[in-house]
PDB file of N, CA, C and O in Angstrom:
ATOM      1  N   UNK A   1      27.309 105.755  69.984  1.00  0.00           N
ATOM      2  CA  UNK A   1      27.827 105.805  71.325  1.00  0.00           C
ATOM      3  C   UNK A   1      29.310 105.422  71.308  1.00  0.00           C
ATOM      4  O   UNK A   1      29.654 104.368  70.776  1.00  0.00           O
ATOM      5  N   UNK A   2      30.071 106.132  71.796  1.00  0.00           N
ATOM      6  CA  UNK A   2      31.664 106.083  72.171  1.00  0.00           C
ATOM      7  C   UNK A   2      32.039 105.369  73.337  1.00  0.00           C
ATOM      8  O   UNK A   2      31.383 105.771  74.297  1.00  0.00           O
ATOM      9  N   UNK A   3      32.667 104.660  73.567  1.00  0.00           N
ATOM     10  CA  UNK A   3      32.939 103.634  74.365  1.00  0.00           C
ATOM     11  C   UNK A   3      34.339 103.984  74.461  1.00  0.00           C
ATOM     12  O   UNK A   3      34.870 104.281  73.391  1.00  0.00           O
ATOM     13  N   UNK A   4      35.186 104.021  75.686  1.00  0.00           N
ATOM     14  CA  UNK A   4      36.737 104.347  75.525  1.00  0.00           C
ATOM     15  C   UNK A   4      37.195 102.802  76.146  1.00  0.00           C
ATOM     16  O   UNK A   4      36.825 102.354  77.231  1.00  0.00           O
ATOM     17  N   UNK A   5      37.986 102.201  75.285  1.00  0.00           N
ATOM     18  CA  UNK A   5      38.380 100.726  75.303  1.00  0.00           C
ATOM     19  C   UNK A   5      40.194 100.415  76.276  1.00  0.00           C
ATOM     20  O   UNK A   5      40.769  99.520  76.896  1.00  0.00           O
ATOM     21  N   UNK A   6      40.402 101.720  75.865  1.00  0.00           N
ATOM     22  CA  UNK A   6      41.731 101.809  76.237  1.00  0.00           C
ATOM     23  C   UNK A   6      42.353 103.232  76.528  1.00  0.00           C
ATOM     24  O   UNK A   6      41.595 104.050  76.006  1.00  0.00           O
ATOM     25  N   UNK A   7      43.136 103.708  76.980  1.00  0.00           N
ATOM     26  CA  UNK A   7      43.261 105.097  77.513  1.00  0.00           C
ATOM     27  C   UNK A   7      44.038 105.528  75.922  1.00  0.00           C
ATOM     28  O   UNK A   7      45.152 105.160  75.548  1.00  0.00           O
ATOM     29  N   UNK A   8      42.996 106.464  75.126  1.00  0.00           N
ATOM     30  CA  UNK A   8      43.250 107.159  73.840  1.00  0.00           C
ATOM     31  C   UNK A   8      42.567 105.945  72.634  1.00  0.00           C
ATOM     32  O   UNK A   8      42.602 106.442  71.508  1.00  0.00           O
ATOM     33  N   UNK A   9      42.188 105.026  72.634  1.00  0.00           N
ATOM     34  CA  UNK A   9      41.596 104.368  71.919  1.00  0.00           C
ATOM     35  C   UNK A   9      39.861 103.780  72.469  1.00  0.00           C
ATOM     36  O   UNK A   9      39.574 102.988  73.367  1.00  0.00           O
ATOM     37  N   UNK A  10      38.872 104.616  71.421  1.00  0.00           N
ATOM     38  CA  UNK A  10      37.666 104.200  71.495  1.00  0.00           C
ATOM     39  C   UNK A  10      36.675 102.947  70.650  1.00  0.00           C
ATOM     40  O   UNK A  10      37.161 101.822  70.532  1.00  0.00           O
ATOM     41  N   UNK A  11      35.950 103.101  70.360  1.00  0.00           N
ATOM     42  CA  UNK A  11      35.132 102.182  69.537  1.00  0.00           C
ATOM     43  C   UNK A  11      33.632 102.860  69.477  1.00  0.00           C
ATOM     44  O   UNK A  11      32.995 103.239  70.460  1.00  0.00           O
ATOM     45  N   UNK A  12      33.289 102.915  68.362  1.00  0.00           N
ATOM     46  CA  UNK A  12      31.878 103.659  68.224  1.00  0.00           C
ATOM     47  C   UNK A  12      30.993 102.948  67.084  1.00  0.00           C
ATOM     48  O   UNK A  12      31.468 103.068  65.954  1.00  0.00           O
ATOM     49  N   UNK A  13      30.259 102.510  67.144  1.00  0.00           N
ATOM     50  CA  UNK A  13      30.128 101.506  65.686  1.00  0.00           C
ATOM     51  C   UNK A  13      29.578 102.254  64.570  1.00  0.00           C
ATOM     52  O   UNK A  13      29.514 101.745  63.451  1.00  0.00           O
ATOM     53  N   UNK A  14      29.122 103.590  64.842  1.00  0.00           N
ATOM     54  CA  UNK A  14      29.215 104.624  63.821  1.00  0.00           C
ATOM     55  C   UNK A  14      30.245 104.698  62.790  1.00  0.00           C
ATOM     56  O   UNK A  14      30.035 104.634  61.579  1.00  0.00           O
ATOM     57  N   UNK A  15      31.430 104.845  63.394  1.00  0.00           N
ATOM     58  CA  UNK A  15      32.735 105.347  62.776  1.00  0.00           C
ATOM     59  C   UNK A  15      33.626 103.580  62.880  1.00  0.00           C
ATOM     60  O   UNK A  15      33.822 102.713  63.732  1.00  0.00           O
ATOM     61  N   UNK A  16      34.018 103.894  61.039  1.00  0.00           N
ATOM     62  CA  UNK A  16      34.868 102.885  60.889  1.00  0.00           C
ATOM     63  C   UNK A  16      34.464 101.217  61.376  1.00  0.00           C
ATOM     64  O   UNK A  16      35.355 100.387  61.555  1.00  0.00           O
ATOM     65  N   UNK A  17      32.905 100.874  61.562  1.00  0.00           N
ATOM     66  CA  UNK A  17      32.140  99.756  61.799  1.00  0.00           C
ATOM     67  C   UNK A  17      32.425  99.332  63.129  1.00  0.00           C
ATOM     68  O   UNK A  17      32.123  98.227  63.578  1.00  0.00           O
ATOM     69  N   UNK A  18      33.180 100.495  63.921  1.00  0.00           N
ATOM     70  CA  UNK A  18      33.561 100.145  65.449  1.00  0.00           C
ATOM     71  C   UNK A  18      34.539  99.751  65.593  1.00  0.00           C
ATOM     72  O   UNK A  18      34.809  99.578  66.782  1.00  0.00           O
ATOM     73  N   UNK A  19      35.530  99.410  64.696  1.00  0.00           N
ATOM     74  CA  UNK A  19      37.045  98.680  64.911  1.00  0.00           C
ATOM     75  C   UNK A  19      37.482  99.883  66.054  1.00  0.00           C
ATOM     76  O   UNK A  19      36.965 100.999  66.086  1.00  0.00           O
ATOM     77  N   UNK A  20      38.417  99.460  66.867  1.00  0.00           N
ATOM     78  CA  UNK A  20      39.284 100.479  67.570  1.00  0.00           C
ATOM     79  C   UNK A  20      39.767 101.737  66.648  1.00  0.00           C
ATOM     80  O   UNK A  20      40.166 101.468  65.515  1.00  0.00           O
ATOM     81  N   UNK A  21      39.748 103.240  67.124  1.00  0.00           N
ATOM     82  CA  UNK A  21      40.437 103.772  66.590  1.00  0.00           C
ATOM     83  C   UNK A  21      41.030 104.661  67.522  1.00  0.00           C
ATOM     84  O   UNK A  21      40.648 104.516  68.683  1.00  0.00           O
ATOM     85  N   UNK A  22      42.095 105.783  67.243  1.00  0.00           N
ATOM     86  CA  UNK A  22      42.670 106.871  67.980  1.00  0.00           C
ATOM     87  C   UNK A  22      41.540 108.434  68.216  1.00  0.00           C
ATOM     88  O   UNK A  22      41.170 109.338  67.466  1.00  0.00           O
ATOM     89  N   UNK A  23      41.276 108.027  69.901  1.00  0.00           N
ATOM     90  CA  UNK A  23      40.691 108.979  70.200  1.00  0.00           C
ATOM     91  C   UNK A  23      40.478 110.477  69.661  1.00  0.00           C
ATOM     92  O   UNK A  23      41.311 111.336  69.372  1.00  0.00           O
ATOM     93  N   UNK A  24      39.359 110.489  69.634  1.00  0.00           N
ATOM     94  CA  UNK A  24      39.453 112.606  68.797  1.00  0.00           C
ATOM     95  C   UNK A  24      39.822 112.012  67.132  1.00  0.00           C
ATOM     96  O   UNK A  24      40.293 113.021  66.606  1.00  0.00           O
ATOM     97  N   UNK A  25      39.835 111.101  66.270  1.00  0.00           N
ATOM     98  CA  UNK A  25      40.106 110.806  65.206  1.00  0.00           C
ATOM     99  C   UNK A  25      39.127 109.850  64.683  1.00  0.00           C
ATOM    100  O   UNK A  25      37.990 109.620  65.096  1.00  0.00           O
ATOM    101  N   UNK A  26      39.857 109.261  63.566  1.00  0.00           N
ATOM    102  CA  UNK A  26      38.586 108.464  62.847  1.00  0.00           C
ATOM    103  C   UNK A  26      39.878 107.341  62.110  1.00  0.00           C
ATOM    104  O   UNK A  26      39.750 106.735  61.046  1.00  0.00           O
ATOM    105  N   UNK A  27      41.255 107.302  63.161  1.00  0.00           N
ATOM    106  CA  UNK A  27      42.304 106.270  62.458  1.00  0.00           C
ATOM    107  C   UNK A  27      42.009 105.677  63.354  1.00  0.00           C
ATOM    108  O   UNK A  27      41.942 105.871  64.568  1.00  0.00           O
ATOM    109  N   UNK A  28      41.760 104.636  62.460  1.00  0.00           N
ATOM    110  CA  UNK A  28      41.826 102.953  63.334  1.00  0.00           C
ATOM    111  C   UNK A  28      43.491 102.641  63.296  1.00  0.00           C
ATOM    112  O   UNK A  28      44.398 102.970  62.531  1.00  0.00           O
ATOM    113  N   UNK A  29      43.381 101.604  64.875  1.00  0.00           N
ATOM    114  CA  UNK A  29      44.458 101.223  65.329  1.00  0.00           C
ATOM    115  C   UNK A  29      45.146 100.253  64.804  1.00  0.00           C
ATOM    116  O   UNK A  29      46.072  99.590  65.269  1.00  0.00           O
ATOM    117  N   UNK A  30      44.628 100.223  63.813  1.00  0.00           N
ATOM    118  CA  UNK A  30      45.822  98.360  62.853  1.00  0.00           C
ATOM    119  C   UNK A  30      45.803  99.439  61.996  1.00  0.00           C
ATOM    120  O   UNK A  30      47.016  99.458  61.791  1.00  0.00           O
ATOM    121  N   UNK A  31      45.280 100.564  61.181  1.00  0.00           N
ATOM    122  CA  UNK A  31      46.249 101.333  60.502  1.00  0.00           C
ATOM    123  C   UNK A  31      47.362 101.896  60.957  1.00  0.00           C
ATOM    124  O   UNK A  31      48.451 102.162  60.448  1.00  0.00           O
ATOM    125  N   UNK A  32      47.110 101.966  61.517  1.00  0.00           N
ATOM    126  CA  UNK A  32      48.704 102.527  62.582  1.00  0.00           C
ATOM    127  C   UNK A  32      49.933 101.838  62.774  1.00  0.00           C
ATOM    128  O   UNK A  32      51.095 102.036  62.422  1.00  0.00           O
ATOM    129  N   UNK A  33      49.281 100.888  63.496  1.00  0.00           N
ATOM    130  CA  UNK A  33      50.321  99.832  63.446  1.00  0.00           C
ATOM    131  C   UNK A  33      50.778  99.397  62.425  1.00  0.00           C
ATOM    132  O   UNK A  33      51.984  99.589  62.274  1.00  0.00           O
ATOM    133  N   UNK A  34      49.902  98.520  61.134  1.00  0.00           N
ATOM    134  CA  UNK A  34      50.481  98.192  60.047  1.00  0.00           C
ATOM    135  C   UNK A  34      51.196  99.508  59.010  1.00  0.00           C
ATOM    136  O   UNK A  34      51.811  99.095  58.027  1.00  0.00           O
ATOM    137  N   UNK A  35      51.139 100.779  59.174  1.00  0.00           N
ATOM    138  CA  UNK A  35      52.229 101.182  58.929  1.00  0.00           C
ATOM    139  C   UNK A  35      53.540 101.359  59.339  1.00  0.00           C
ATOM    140  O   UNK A  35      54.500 101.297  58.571  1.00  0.00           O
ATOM    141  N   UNK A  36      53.629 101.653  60.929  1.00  0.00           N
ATOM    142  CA  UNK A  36      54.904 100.885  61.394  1.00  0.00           C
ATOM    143  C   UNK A  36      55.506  99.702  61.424  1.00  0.00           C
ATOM    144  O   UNK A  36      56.610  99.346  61.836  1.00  0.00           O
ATOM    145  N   UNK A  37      54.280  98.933  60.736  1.00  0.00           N
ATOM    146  CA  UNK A  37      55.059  97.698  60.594  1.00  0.00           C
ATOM    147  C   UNK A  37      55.639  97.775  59.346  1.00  0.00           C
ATOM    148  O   UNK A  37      56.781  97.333  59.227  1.00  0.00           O
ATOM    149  N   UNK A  38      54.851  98.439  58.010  1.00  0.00           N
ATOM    150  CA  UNK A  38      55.458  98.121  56.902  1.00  0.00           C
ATOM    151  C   UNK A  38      56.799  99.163  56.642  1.00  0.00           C
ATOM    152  O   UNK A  38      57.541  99.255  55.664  1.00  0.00           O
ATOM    153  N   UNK A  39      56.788  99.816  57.788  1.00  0.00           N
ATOM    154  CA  UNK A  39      58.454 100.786  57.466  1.00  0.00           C
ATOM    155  C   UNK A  39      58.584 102.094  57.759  1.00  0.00           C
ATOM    156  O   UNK A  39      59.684 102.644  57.828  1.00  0.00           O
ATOM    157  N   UNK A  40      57.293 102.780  57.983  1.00  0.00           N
ATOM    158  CA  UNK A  40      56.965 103.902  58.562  1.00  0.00           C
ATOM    159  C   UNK A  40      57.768 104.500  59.370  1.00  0.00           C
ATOM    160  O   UNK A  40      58.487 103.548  59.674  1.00  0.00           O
ATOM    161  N   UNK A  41      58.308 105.681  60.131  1.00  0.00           N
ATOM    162  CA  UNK A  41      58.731 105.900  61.062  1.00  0.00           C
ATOM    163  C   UNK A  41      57.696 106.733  62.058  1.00  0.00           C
ATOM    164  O   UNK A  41      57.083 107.672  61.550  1.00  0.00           O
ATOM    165  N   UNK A  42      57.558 106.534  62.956  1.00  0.00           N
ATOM    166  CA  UNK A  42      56.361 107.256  63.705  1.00  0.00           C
ATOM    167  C   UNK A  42      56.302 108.835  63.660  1.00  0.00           C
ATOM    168  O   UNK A  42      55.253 109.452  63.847  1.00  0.00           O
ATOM    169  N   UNK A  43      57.459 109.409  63.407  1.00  0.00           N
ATOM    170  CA  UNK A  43      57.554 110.754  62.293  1.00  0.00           C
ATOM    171  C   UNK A  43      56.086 111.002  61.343  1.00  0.00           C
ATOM    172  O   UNK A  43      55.313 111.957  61.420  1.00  0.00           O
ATOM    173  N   UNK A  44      56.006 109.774  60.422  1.00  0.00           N
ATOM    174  CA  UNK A  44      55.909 109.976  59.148  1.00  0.00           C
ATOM    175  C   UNK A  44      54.046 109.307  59.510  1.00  0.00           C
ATOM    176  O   UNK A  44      52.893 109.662  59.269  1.00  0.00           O
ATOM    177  N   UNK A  45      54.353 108.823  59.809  1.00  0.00           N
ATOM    178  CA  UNK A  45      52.859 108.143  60.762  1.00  0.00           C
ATOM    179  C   UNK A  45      52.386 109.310  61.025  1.00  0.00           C
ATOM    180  O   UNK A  45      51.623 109.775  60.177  1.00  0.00           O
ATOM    181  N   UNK A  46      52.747 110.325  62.534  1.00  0.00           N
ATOM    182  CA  UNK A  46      52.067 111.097  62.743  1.00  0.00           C
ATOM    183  C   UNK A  46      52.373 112.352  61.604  1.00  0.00           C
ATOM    184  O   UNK A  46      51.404 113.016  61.972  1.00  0.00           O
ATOM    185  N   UNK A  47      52.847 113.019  60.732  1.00  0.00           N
ATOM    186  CA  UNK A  47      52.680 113.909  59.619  1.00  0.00           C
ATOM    187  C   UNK A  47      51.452 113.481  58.843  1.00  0.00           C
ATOM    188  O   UNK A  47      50.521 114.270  58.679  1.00  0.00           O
ATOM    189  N   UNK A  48      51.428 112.043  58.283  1.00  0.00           N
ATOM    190  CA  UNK A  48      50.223 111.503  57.912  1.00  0.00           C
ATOM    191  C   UNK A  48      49.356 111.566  57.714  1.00  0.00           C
ATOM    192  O   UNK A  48      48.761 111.781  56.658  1.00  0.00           O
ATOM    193  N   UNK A  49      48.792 111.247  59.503  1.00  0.00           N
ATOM    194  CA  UNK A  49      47.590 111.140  59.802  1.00  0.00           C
ATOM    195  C   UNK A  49      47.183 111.959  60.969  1.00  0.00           C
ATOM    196  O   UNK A  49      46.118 111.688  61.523  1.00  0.00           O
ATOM    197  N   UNK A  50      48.029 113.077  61.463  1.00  0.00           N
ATOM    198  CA  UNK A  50      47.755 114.228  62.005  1.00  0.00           C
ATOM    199  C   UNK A  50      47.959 113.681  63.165  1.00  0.00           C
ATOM    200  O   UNK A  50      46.869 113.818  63.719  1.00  0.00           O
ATOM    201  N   UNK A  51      48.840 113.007  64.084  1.00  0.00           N
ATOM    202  CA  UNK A  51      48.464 112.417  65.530  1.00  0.00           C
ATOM    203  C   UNK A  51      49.481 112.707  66.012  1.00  0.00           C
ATOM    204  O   UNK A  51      50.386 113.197  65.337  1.00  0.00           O
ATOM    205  N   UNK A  52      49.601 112.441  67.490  1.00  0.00           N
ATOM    206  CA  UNK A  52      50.455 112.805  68.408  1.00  0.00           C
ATOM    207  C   UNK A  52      51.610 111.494  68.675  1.00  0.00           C
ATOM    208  O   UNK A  52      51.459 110.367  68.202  1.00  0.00           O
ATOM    209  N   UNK A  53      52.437 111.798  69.284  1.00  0.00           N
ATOM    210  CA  UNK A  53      53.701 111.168  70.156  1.00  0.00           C
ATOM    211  C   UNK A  53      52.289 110.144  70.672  1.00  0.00           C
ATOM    212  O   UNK A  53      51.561 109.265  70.210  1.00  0.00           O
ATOM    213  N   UNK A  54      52.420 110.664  71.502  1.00  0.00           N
ATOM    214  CA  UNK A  54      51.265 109.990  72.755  1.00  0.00           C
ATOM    215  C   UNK A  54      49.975 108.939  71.998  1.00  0.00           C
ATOM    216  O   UNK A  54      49.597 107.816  72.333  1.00  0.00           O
ATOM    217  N   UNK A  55      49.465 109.943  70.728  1.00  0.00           N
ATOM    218  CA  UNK A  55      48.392 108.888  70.510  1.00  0.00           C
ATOM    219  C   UNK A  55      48.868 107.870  69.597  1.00  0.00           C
ATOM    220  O   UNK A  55      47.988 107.077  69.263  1.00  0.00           O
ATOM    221  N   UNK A  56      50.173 107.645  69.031  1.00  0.00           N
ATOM    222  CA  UNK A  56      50.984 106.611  68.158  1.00  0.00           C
ATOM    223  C   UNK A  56      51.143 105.760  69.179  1.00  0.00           C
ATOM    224  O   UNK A  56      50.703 104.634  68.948  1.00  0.00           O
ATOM    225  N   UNK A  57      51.833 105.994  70.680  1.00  0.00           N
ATOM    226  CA  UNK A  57      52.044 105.283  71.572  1.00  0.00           C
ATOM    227  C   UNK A  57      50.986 104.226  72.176  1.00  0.00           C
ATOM    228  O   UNK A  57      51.157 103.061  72.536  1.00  0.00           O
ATOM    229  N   UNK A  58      49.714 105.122  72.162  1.00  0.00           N
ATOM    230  CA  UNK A  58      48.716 104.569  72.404  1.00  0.00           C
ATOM    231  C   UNK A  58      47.516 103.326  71.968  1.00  0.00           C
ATOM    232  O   UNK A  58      46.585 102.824  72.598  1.00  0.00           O
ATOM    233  N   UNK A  59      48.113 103.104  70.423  1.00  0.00           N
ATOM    234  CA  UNK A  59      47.825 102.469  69.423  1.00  0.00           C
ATOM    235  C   UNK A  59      48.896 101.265  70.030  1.00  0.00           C
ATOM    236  O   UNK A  59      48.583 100.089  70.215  1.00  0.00           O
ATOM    237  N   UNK A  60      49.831 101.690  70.209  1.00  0.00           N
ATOM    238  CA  UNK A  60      50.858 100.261  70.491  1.00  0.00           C
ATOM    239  C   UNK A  60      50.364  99.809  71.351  1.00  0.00           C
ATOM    240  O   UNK A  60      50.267  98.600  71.142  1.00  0.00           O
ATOM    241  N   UNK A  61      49.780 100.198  72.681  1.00  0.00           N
ATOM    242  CA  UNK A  61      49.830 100.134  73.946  1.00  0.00           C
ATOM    243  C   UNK A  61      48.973  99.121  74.097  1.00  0.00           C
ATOM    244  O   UNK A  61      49.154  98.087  74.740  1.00  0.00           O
ATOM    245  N   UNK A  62      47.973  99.469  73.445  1.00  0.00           N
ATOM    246  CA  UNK A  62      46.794  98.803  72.933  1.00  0.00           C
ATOM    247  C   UNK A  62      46.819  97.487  72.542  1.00  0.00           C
ATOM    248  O   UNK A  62      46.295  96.559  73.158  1.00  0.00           O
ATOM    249  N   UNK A  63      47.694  97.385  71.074  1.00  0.00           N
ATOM    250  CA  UNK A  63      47.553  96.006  70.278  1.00  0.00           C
ATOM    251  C   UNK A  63      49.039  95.224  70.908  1.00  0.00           C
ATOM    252  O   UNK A  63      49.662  94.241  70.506  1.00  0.00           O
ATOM    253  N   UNK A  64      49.219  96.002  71.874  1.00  0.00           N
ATOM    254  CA  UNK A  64      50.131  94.840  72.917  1.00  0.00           C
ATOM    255  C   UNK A  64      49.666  93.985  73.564  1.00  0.00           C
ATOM    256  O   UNK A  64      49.844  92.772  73.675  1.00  0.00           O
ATOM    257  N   UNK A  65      48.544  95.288  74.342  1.00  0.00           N
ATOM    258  CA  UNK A  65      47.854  94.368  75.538  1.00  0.00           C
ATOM    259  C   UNK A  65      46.771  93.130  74.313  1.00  0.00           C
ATOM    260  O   UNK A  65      46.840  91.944  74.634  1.00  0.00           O
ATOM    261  N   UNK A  66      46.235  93.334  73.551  1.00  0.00           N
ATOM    262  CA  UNK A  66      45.527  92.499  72.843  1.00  0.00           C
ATOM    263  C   UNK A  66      46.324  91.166  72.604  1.00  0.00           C
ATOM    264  O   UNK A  66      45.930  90.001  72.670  1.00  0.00           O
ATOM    265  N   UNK A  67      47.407  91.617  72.344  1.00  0.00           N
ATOM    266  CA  UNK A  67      48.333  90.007  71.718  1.00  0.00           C
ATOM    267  C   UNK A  67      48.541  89.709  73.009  1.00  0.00           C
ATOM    268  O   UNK A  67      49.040  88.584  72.972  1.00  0.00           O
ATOM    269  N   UNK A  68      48.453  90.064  74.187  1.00  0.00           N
ATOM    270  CA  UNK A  68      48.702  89.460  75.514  1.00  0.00           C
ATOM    271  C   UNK A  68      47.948  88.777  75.917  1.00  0.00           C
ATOM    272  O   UNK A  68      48.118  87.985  76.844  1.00  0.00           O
ATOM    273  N   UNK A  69      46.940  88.959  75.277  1.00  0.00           N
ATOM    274  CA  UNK A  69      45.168  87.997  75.631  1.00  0.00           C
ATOM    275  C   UNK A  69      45.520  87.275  74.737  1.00  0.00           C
ATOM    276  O   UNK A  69      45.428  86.131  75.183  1.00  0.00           O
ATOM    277  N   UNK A  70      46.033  87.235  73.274  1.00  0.00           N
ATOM    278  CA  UNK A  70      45.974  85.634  72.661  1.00  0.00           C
ATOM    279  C   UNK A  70      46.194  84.329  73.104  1.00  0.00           C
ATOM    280  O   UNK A  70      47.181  84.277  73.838  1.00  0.00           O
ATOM    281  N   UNK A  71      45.799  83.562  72.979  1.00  0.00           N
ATOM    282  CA  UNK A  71      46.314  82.453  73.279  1.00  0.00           C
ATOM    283  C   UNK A  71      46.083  81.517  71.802  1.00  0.00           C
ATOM    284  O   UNK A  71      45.148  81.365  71.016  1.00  0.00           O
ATOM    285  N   UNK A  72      47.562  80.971  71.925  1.00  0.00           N
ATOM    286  CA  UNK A  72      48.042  80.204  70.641  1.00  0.00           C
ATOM    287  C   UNK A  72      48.085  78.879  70.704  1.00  0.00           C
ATOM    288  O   UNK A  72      48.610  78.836  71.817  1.00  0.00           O
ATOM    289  N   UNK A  73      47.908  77.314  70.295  1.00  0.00           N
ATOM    290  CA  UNK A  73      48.051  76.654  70.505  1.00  0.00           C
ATOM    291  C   UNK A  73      48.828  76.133  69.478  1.00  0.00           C
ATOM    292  O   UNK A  73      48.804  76.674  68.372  1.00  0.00           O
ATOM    293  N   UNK A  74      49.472  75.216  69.681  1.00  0.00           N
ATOM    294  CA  UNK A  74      50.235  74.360  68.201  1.00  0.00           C
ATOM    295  C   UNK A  74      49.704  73.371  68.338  1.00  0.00           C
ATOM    296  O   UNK A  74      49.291  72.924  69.408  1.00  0.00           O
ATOM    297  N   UNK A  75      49.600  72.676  66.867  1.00  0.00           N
ATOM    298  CA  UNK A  75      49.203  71.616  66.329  1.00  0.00           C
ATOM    299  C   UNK A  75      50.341  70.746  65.852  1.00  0.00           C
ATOM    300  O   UNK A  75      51.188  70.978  64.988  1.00  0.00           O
ATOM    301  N   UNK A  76      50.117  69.448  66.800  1.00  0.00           N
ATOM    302  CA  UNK A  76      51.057  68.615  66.418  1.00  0.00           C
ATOM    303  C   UNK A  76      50.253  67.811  65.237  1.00  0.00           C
ATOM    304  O   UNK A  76      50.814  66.913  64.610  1.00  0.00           O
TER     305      UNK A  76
END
């Protein structure tokens, strides 16, 4: 069962043990990201892994709103 978590990112626990991935695909969304993080250009991202403007965007959009729910505490 497909579950849409975020507008272009689903979760299915079939595919990829359910981690988030990019809708209509089977790339999970911290692959994505951690290639733009490690230097990627979103060019080279989507040549890649076959994806769109929109669904690269969508991956961000995503593990934004997620780090917006963290909450961090420090330890003194």
């Amino acid at each position: 069962m497909t579950t849409e978590i975020a507008p272009g990112i689903v979760v299915d626990p079939r595919v990829k043990i359910g981690k988030p991935i990019i809708k209509g695909t089977r790339v999970p969304v911290e692959l994505v990201i951690g290639k733009l993080a490690g230097g990627m250009t979103q060019e080279e991202v989507m040549a890649e892994y076959r994806l769109s403007r929109d669904e690269i965007l969508a991956a961000l959009r995503y593990a934004a709103h997620v780090i917006s729910l963290e909450e961090v505490r420090a330890l003194d």
